[in-house]
C-alpha positions in Angstrom: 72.6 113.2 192.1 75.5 115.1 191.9 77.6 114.5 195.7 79.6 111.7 196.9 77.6 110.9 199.5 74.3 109.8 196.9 74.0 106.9 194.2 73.2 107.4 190.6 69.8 105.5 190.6 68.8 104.1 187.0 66.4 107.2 186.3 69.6 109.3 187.0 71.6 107.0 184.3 69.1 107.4 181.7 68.8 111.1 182.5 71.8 112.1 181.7 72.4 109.4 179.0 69.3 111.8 177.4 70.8 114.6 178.5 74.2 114.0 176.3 72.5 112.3 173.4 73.6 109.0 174.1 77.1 109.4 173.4 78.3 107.8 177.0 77.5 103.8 177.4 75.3 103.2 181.0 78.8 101.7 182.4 80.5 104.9 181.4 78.1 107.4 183.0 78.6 105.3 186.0 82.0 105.6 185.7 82.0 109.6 184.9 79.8 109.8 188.5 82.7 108.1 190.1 85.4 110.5 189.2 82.7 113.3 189.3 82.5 112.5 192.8 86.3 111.9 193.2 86.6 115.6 192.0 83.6 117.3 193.9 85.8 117.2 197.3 83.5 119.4 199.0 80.8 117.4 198.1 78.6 120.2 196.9 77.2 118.5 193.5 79.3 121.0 191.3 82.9 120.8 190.6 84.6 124.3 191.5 87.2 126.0 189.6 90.0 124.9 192.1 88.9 121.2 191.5 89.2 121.2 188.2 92.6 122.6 188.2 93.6 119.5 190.2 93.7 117.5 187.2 97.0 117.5 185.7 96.1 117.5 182.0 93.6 120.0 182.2 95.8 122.4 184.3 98.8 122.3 182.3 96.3 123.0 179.2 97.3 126.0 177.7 93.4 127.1 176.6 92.9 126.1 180.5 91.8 129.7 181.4 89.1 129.4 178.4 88.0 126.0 179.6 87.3 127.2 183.0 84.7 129.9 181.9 83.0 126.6 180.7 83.2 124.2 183.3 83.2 126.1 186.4 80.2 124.9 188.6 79.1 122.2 186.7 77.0 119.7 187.9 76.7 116.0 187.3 74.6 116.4 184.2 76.3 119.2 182.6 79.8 117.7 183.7 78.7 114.9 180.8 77.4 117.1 178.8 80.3 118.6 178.6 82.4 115.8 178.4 80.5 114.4 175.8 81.6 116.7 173.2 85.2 115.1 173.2 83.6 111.9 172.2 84.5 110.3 169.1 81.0 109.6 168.7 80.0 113.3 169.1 79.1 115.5 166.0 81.2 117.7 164.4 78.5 120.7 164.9 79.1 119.8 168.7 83.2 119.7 168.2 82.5 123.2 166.2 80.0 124.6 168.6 82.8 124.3 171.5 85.6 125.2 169.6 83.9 128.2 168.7 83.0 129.1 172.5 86.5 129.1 173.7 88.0 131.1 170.9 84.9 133.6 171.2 86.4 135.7 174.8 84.0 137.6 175.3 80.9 135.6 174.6 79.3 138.4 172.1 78.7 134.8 169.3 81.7 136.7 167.3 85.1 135.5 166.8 87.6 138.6 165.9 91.2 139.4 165.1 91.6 140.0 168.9 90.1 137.0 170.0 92.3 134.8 167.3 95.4 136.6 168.9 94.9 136.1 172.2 94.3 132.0 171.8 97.2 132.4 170.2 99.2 133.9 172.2 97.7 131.7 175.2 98.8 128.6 173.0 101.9 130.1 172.6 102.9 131.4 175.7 106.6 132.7 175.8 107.2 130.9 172.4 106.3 133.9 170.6 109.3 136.0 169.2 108.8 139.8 169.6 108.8 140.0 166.0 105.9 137.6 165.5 104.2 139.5 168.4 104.4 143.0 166.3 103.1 141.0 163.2 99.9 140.0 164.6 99.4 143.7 166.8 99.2 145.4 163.5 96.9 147.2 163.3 96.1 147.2 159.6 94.9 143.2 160.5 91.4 142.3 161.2 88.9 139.8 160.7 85.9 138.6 161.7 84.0 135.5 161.9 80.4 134.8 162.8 78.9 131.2 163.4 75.5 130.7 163.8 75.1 128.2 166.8 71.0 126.3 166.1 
């Protein structure tokens, strides 16, 4: 499982349906290999960082750079897994959990003032006045947040 050249078999299917909590339909998994495939252009079983980058909507994201950390060298599986969280069937402690990941730069399970600024100002980009940009490098301004991830 995992490169163009192979066929999900209907242990595979079932795997990963497992594997994301059954949040992805048999027909959709098959259809998530597909463009897996479509995106794994070396046909390694893992989608590299430049391969994800080739889809326009996650490229021109602007938390694309946090995404990345998350998705590069994925394989089949995990690619769903993934995926799955941005399913309207998918809980909120899985919506939360990722959120929480990206926003948390340097993986320590803390989210801090610094890390809140610098979403922002990757959100933000050159939007950000020089005025606003002083506000939020006070350095009287700190916080801290802590979610415990079960």
């Amino acid at each position: 499982m995992g490169n163009a050249s192979s066929m999900l078999t209907q242990y595979d299917i079932e795997e990963v349906q497992e594997h994301c909590n059954y949040l992805f339909s048999q027909q959709e998994i098959v259809s998530l290999y597909e463009r897996f495939c479509q995106l794994d252009r070396s046909a390694k079983g893992f989608i590299s960082e430049d391969e994800f980058l080739s889809i326009p909507e996650f490229s021109l994201n602007p938390l694309s750079k946090r995404l990345l950390r998350m998705v590069d060298g994925l394989n089949f599986k995990d690619f769903v897994s993934f995926l799955s969280t941005f399913s309207a069937k998918a809980s909120v402690q899985q919506k939360i959990e990722l959120i929480f990941k990206l926003y948390d730069i340097d993986g320590k399970g803390k989210v801090t003032f610094k890390d809140l600024v610098e979403v922002l100002r990757d959100q933000t980009g050159s939007f950000m006045t020089e005025e606003q940009r002083e506000i939020i490098d006070h350095p009287g301004l700190k916080m801290e947040v802590e979610v415990p991830i079960d």
